[in-house]
N, C-alpha and C positions, 0 to 999 in steps of 0.2 A: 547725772547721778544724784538729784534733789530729791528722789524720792527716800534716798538710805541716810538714817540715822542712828539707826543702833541696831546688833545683830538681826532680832526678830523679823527687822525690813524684808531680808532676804527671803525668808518663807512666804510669811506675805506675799510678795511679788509676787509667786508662785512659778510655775514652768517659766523660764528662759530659752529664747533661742540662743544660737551660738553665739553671734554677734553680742547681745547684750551679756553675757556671759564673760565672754572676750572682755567688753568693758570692766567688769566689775572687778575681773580682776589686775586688770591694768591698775587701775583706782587706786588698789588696797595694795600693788605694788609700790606705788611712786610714794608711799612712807618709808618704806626702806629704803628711798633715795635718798629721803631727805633726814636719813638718820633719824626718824621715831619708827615705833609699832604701835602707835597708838592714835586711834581717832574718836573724837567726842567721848574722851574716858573710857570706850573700851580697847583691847587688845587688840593685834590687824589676826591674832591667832582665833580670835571669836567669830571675827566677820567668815573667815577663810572656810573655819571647819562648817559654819553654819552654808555656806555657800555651799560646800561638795554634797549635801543633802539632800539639793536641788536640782531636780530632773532639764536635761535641757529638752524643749519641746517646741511647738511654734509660737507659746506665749499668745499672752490675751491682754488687750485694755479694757475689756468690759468693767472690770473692777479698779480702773487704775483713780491713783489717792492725790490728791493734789496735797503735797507733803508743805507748802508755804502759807496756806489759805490767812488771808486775811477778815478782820473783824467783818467788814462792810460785807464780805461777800459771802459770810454765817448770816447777817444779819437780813442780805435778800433771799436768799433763799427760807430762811425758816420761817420768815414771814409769809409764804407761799401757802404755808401750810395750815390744815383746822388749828384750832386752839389744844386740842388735846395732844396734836401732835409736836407744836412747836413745845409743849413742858417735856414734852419726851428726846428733844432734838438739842433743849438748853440740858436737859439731863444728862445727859450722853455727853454735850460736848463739854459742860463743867466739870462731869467726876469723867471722863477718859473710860469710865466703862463698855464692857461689851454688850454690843446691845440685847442677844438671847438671857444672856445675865440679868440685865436691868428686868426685862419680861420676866425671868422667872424668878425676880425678886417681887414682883407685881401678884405675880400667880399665887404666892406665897399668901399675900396682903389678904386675898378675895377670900382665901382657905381658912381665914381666922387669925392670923398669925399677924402678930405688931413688929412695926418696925422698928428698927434697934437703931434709936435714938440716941447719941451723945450728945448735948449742946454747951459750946462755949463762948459765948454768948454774941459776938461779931461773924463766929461761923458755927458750923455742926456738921455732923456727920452720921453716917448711916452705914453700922454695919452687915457688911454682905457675907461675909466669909459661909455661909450658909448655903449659898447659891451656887459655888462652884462646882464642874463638874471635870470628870479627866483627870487630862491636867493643864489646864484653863482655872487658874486660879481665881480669886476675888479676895480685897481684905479687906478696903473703907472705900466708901464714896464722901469726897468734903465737898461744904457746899458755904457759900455765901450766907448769913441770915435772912436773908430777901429771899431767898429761895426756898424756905421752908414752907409755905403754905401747898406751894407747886408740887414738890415732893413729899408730903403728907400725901393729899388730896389724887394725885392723879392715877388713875386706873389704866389698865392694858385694853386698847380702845383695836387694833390688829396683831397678828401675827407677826413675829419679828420680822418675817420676809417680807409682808406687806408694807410694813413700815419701814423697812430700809429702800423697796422698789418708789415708794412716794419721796422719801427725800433723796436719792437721785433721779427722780423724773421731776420734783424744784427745781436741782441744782446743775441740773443736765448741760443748762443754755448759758452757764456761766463763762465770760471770757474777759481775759483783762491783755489791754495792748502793755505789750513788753517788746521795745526795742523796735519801734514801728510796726510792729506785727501785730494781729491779735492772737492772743494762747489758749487756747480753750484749758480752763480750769475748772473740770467737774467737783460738786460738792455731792459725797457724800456719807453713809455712817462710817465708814473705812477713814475718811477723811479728818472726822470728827475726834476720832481716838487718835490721830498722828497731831492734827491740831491742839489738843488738849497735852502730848508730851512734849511738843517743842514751846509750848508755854511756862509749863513748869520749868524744863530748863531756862528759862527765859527769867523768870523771878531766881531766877538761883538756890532753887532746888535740890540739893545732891539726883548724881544720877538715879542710885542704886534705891533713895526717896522713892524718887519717879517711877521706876520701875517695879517696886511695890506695891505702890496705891492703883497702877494700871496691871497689877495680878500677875507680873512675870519675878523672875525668881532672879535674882542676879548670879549666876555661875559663883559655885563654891557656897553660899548661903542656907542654912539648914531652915526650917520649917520654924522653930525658935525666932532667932535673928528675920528671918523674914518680916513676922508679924511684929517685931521691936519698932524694925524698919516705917512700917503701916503706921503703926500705935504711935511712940512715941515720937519719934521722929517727926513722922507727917504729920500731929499735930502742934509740934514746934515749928513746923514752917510752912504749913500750909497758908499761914496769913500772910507771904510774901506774895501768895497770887493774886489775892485779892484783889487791890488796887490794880492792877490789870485787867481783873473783868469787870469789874462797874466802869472801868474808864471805856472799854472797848465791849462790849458784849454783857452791856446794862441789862438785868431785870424787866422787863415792861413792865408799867402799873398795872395791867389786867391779869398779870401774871401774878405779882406778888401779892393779890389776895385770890387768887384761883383755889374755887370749891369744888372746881369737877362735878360729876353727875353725882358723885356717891362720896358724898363728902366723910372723910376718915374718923375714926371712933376707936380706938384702942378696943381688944375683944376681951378685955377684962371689966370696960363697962356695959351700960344696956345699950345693944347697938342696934336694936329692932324693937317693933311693938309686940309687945308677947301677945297681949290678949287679942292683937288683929290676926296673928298667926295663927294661933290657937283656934282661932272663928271659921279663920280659910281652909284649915286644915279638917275641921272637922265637916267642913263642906263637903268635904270633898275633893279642894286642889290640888290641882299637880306641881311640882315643881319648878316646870317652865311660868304659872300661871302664879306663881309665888314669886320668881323671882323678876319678873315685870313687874306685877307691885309695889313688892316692896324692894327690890334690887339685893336681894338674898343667895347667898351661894349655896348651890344643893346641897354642897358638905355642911353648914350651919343647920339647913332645914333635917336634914338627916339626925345629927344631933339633937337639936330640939325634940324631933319623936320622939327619939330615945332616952331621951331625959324624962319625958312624960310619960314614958308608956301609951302612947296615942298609936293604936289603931287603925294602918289607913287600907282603904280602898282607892287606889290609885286612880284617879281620872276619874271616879265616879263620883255623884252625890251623897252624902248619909244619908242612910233612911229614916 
């Protein structure tokens, strides 16, 4: 049962067979043995209802999480990967974000839109609540100050699927011997977000902290209180994590000043050559030949027309 830590586990999981079923509620019995209902601060009445939810079926490890992961074994695998991916891999595993979130806070970036920066000043943070969709929340991502160049700077370089099949095709061939045996311990994004909550708990994080800043709601909690939860709270102690990830899952120096392809500009300054655009456009370019250039998002170049009043014949020359 390593893999279950707080209700959410159970979904997760997804389809059970009966056996593993069997266990789980074995498990969440042997608390009323021992006189509590209660495990890792939640109620054994949250694991239980959350569990009845769940279809039993033949079950799948394709997606299984390795819910103990250690520093060394974030640190070979991300190393596996391009540079643009491992800022997207330190990303994920420092703020416990979802990854399609993270992407579509990226998406946002490209469309003109600045990132919601708070900084104080040993950390900072970046608000996402913008990004959620469902209900799949988001409220902050906190970050290290080392890591500010990395999350300025980095662009959406694949699709989330793409980038979740690359870091577990790194972390695939991960195995660590336990008890004379070897275990296979796959890493990967699934892993990343269970790594990052049993961290937090680990500095002494309240739970219901944790489980705000990673976009889950804690049962009873109104939309109010939630974001207290995120806001103030998590910036009261999000500096207990710290020192656990510079000791364990350090910054690389290539990282901490990473410019990325398309190094970041707030879109309330000049974030392009107007008069090269201007030149290109009345050439004639297209969009795609614009944003090779100058690495321009068509929603920018659309606007720019439109701000001018520029005239185009698409894909053609002027005459």
């Amino acid at each position: 049962m390593d893999w279950l830590y707080v209700p959410e586990d159970v979904i997760m999981r997804g389809s059970m067979n009966a056996s593993e079923k069997n266990a789980l509620n074995a498990f969440l019995n042997y608390f009323d043995g021992v006189g509590t209902k209660n495990f890792n601060g939640y109620e054994k009445a949250q694991f239980t209802k959350t569990a009845a939810k769940v279809q039993t079926g033949k079950g799948s490890r394709k997606d299984q999480k390795t819910t103990n992961l250690e520093f060394d074994e974030l640190i070979t695998t991300r190393d596996k990967l391009s540079h643009p991916l491992q800022v997207v891999f330190m990303i994920a595993a420092y703020s416990g974000g979802r990854l399609e979130q993270i992407n579509r806070l990226y998406d946002k970036v490209e469309e003109g839109n600045d990132l919601r920066i708070d900084d104080f000043g040993d950390f900072f943070r970046v608000d996402v609540r913008h990004v959620s969709a469902g209900g799949k929340r988001a409220s902050y991502y906190y970050f290290p100050a080392e890591m500010k160049n990395a999350v300025l700077n980095y662009r959406n370089v694949n699709a989330p699927d793409t980038i979740s099949k690359r870091v577990s095709d790194a972390g695939r061939d991960n195995y660590r011997e336990e008890h004379g045996k070897q275990v296979h311990r796959p890493v990967n994004v699934s892993s990343l977000r269970k790594f990052n909550t049993l961290l937090l708990r680990k500095a002494g994080i309240d739970k219901d902290v944790t489980n705000a800043l990673q976009g889950r709601a804690p049962d009873g909690v109104d939309e109010v209180h939630y974001l207290e939860l995120a806001d103030d709270m998590g910036r009261e102690q999000y500096p207990r994590v710290i020192p656990l990830l510079r000791e364990g899952l350090p910054v690389p120096d290539w990282m901490r000043s990473y410019a990325g392809n398309k190094p970041y500009i707030p879109a309330t300054g000049k974030s392009f050559d107007e008069k090269k655009l201007m030149k290109m456009l009345k050439a004639g370019a297209t969009n795609s030949e614009i944003r090779k250039e100058m690495g321009l998002h068509p929603d920018k170049i659309t606007k720019f027309v439109k701000e001018n009043g520029i005239v185009r014949s698409r894909g053609t020359k002027a005459k």
